[in-house]
N, CA, C and O atoms as a GROMACS GRO file, in nm:
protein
  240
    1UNK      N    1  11.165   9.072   9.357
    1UNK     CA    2  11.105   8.965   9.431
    1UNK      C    3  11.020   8.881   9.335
    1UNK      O    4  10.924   8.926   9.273
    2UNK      N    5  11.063   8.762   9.329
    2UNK     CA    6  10.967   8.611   9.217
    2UNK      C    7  10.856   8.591   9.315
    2UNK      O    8  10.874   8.567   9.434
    3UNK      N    9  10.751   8.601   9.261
    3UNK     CA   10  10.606   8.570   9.300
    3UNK      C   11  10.610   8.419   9.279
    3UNK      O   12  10.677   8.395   9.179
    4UNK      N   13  10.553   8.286   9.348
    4UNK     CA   14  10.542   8.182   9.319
    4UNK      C   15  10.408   8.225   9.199
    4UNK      O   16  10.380   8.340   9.164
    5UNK      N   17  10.326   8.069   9.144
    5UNK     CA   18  10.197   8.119   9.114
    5UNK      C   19  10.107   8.106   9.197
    5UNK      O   20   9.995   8.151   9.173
    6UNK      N   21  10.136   8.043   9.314
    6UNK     CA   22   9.963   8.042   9.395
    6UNK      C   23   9.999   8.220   9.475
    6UNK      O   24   9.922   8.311   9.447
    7UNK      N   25  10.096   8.241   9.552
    7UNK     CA   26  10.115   8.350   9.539
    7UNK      C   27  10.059   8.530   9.436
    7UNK      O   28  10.031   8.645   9.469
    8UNK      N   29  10.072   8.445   9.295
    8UNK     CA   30  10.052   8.602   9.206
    8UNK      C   31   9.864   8.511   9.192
    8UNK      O   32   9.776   8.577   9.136
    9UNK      N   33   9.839   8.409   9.231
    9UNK     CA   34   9.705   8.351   9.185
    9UNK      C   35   9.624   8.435   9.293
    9UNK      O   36   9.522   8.483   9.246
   10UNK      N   37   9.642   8.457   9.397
   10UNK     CA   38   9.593   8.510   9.495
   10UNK      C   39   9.567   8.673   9.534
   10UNK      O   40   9.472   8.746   9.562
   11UNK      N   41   9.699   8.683   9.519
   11UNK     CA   42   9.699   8.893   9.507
   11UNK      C   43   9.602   8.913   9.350
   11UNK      O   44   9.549   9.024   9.345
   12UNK      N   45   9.587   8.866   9.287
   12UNK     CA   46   9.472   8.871   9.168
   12UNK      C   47   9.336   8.835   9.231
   12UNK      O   48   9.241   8.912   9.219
   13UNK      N   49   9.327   8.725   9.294
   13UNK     CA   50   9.212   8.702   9.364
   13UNK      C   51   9.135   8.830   9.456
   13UNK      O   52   9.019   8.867   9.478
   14UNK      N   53   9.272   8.869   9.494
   14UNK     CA   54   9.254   8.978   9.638
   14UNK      C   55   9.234   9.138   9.536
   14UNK      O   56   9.158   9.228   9.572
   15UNK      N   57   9.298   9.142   9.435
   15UNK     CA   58   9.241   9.265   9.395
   15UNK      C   59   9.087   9.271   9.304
   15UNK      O   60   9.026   9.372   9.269
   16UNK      N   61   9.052   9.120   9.282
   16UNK     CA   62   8.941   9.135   9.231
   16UNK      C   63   8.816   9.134   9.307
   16UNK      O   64   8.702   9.145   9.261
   17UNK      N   65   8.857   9.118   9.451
   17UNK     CA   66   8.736   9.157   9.565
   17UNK      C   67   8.742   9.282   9.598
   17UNK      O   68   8.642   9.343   9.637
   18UNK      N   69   8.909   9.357   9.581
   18UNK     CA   70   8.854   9.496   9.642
   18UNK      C   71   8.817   9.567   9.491
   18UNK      O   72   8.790   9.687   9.496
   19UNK      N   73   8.816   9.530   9.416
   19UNK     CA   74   8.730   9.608   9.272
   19UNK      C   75   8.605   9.594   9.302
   19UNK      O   76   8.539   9.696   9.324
   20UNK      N   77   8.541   9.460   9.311
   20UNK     CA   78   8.388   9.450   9.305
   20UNK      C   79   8.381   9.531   9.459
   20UNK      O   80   8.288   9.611   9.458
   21UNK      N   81   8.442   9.530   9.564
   21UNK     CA   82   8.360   9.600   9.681
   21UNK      C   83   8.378   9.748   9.641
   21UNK      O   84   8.272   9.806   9.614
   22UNK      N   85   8.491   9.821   9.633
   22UNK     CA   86   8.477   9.932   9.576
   22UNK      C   87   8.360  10.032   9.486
   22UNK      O   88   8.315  10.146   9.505
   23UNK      N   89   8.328   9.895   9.346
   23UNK     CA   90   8.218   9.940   9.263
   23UNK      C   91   8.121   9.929   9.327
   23UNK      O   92   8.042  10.018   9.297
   24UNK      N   93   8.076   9.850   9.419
   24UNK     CA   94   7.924   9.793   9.505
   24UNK      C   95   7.912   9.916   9.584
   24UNK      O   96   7.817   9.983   9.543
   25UNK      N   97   7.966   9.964   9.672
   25UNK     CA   98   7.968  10.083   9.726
   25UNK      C   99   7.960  10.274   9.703
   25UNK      O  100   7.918  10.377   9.757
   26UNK      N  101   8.036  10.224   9.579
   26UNK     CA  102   7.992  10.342   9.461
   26UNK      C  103   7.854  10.363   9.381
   26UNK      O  104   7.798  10.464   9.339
   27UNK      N  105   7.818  10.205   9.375
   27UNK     CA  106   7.703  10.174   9.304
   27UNK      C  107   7.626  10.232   9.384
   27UNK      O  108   7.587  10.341   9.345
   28UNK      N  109   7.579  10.189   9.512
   28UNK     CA  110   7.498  10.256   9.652
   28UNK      C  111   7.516  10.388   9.615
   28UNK      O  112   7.430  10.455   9.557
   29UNK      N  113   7.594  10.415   9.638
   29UNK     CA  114   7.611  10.600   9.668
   29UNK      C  115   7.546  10.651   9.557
   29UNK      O  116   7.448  10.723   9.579
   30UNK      N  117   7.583  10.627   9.423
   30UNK     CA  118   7.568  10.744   9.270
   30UNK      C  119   7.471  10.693   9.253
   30UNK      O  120   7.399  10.771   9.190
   31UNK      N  121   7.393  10.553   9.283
   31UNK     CA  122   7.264  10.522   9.223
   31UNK      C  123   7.178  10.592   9.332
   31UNK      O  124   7.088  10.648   9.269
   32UNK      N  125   7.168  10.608   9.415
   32UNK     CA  126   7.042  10.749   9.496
   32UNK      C  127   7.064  10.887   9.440
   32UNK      O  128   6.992  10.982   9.470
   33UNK      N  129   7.194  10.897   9.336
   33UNK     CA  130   7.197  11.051   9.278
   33UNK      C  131   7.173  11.054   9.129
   33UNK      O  132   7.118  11.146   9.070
   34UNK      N  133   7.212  10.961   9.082
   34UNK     CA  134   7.234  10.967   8.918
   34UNK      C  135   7.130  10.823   8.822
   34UNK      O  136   7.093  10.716   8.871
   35UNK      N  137   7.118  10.850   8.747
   35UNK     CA  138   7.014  10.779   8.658
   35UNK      C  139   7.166  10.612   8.646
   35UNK      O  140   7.283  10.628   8.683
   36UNK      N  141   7.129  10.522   8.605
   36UNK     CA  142   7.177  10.370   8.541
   36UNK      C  143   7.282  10.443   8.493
   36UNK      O  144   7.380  10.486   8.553
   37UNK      N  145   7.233  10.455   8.326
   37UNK     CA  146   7.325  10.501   8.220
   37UNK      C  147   7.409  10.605   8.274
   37UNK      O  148   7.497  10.638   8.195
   38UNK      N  149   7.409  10.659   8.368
   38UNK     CA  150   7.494  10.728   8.383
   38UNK      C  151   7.599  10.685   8.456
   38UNK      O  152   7.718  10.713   8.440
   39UNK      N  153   7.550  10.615   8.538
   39UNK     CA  154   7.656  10.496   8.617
   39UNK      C  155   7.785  10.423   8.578
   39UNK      O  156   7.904  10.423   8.610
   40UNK      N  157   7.681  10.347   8.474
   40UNK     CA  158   7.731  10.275   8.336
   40UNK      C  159   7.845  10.361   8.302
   40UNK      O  160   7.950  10.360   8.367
   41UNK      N  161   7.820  10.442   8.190
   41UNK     CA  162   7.926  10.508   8.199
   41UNK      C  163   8.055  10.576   8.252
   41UNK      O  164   8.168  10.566   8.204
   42UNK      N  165   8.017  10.643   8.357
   42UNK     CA  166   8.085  10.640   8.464
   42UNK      C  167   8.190  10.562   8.476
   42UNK      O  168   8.304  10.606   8.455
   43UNK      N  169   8.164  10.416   8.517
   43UNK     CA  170   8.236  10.235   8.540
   43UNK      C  171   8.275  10.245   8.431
   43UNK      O  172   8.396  10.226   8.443
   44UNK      N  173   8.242  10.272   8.271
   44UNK     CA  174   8.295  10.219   8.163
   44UNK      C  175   8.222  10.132   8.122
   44UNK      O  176   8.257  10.106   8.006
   45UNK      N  177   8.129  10.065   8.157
   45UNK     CA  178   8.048   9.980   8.116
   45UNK      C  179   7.970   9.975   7.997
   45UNK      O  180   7.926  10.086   7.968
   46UNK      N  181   7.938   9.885   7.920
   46UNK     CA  182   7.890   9.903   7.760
   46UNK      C  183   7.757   9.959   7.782
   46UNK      O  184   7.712  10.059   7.725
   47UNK      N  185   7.720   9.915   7.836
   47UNK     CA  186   7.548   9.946   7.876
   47UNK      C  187   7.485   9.958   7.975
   47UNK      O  188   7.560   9.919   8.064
   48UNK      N  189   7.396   9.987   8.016
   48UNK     CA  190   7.307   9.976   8.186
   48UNK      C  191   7.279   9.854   8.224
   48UNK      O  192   7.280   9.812   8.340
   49UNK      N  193   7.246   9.781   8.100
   49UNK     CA  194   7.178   9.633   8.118
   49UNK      C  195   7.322   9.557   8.207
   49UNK      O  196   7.342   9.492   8.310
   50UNK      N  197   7.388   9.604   8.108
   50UNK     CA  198   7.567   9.522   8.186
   50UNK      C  199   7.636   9.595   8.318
   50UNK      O  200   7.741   9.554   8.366
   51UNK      N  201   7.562   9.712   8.372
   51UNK     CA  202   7.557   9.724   8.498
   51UNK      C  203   7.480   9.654   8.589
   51UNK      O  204   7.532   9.577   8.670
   52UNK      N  205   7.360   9.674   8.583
   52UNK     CA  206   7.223   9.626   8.628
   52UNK      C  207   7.260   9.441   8.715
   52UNK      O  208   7.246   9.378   8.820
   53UNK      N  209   7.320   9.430   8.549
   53UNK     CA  210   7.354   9.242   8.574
   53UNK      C  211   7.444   9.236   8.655
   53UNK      O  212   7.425   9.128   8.711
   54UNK      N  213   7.560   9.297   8.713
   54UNK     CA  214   7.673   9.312   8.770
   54UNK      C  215   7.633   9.341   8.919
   54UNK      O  216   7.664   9.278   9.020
   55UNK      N  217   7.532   9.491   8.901
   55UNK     CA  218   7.536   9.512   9.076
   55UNK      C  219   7.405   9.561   9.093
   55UNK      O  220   7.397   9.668   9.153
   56UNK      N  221   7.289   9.504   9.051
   56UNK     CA  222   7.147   9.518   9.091
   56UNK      C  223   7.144   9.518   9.226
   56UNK      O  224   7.093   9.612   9.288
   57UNK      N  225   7.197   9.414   9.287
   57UNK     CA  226   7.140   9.353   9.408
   57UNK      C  227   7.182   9.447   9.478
   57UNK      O  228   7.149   9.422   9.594
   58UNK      N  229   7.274   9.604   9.468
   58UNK     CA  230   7.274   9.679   9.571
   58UNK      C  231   7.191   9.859   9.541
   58UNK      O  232   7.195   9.974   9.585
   59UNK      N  233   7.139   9.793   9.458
   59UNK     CA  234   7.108   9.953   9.383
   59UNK      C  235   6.958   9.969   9.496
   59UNK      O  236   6.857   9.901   9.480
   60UNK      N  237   6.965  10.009   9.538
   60UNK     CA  238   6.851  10.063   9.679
   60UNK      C  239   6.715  10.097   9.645
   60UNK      O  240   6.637  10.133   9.733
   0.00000   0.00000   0.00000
């Protein structure tokens, strides 16, 4: 099956909301159990700071 591009522009769109909701929700959960850096890691992330910047706004 040929994907047009607004088509493959979109299922990219759509998997990059359920990534960030996924991580936002994970973020909630492991940040009431586990320290930043550990998070960080966790995600793969270079650093805490480059978590922090990403998903502060849900860390409780």
């Amino acid at each position: 099956m040929t994907m047009t591009p607004a088509e493959l522009e979109a299922r990219k769109d759509t998997l990059e909301l359920l990534n960030a909701e996924a991580t936002s929700r994970l973020t909630r959960q492991r940040a009431r159990e586990e320290s930043v850096g550990a998070l960080a890691r966790w995600l793969g992330r270079p650093s805490p700071a480059v978590t922090l910047g990403y998903y502060a706004h849900f860390v409780p």
